[in-house]
C-alpha positions, 0 to 999 in steps of 0.5 A: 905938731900942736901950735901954741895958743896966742895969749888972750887978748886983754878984752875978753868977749862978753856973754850977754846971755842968760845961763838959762837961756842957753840951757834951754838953746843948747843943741848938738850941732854936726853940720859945721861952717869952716869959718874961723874963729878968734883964739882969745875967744876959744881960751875965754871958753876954756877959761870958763870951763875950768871953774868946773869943779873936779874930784878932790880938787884935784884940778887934773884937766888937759884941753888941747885945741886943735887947728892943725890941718894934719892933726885933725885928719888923723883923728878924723881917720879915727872918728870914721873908722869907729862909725863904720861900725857905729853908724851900720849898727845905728842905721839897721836897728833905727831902720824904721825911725826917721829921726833917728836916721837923721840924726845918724845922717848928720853924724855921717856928715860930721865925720866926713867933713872932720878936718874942716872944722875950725877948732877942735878941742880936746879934753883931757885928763892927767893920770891914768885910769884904773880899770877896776872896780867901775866906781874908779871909772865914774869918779875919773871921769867926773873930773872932766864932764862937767868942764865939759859942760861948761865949755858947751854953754859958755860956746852956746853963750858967746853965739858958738855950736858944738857938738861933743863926741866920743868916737874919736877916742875909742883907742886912747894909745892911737888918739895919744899918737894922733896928738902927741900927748904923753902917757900920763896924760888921757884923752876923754872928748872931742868937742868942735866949734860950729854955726850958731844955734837955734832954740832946741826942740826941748822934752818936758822934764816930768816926762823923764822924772818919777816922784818918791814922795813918803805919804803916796799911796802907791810908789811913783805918785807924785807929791799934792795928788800929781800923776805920776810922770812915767816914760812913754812905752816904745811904739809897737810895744805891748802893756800887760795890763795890771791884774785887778785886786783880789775881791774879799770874798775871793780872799776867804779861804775855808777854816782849817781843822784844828790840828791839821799840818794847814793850821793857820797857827804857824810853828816856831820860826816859820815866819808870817801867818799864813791867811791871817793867823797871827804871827810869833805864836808857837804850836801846841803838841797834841 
């Protein structure tokens, strides 16, 4: 069902790009040409996305490139059966935000034009996971994402799009039926090749950072008197505003009779002082 992937060609394509430069250009692309592509070049991405590095070395991933036609309809029929769901649901709640309609338009169209995409590659890995506790989840993944991230550079480098997806793979018995792959063996992502790509419309990374710095005065504040960056509040949404301080004189509170159940002295083991009594004293019987 699965082709056997040529050996690479003896030259290898070169990256002329810089790592930043493709750190700062990479996009997900969904509108994809159904141009070719070379097969050394795919297993040379490959090859670069396996210098990632893994949980205890264990070196467990699978990729799986796929051209087969047939094999590409079936997780297609997978990938639109999830949007059904997806794309209804994303479409009602962004309802009032066009970009978020295009982006979802964009994925709608991905999912439609799924089998003519030149290659498709699927990243995998061997053994299975265990569902309990969640931090089981997270290490078994780590594995895989950041091999994951090194071939969506190294495509971005070599003048390739991609677009990682998930959709595809939200039942793993049917996406292992879909591609003949053993039990043992479990699919994570989806990533196709596309058109080249343009620089990306990039945040400001302070918008998404918060400084801890010991020696602020208030949690937040970024280090050398830089306001701290915060993350945008949602249109519409409303800022309760922060009550002012209490004024000293709002503070004072009138002296307590000596004697009374309100002495500021506090008894045994009571904790803090109340109104600045001192703390850790004992009381006097009378």
């Amino acid at each position: 069902m699965l082709e056997t992937s040529p050996a690479p060609a003896a030259t290898t394509p070169a990256f002329a790009m810089p790592l930043e430069e493709a750190m700062r250009t990479q996009r997900a692309i969904r509108h994809l040409k159904p141009d070719p592509v070379d097969d050394a070049l795919v297993l040379r991405l490959i090859e670069l996305a396996l210098k990632a590095p893994t949980g205890s070395n264990a070196q467990n991933w699978e990729f799986v490139m796929v051209k087969d036609r047939a094999v590409k309809e079936r997780l297609g029929a997978l990938n639109r059966g999830a949007f059904r769901i997806y794309g209804g649901l994303g479409r009602w709640l962004a309802r009032n935000e066009p970009r978020m309609l295009r982006i979802i338009e964009a994925v709608q169209w991905q999912a439609d034009h799924f089998a003519d995409i030149p290659v498709v590659v699927v990243a995998c890995l061997r053994g299975f996971r265990v569902p309990f506790p969640p931090v089981a989840a997270t290490s078994y993944y780590g594995s895989i994402y950041p091999s994951v991230q090194n071939l969506l550079l190294a495509a971005r480098a070599a003048g390739l799009g991609a677009a990682l997806i998930t959709l595809p793979l939200w039942s793993t018995f049917l996406a292992r039926r879909a591609l003949g792959l053993p039990w043992a063996v479990t699919p994570c992502a989806v990533g196709g090749r596309a058109a080249a790509t343009d620089p990306r419309h990039a945040v400001p990374s302070a918008r998404w950072c918060t400084w801890t710095a010991t020696g602020t005065s208030r949690s937040g504040d970024a280090p050398s008197g830089r306001p701290s960056p915060r993350v945008p509040a949602a249109p519409g949404a409303r800022r309760t505003p922060r009550r002012p301080p209490r004024s000293p004189d709002r503070a004072r509170r009138a002296p307590r009779r000596p004697g009374s159940r309100a002495d500021s002295t506090p008894r045994r083991g009571c904790g803090p002082a109340p109104c600045g009594g001192a703390a850790g004293g004992t009381r006097r019987a009378g």
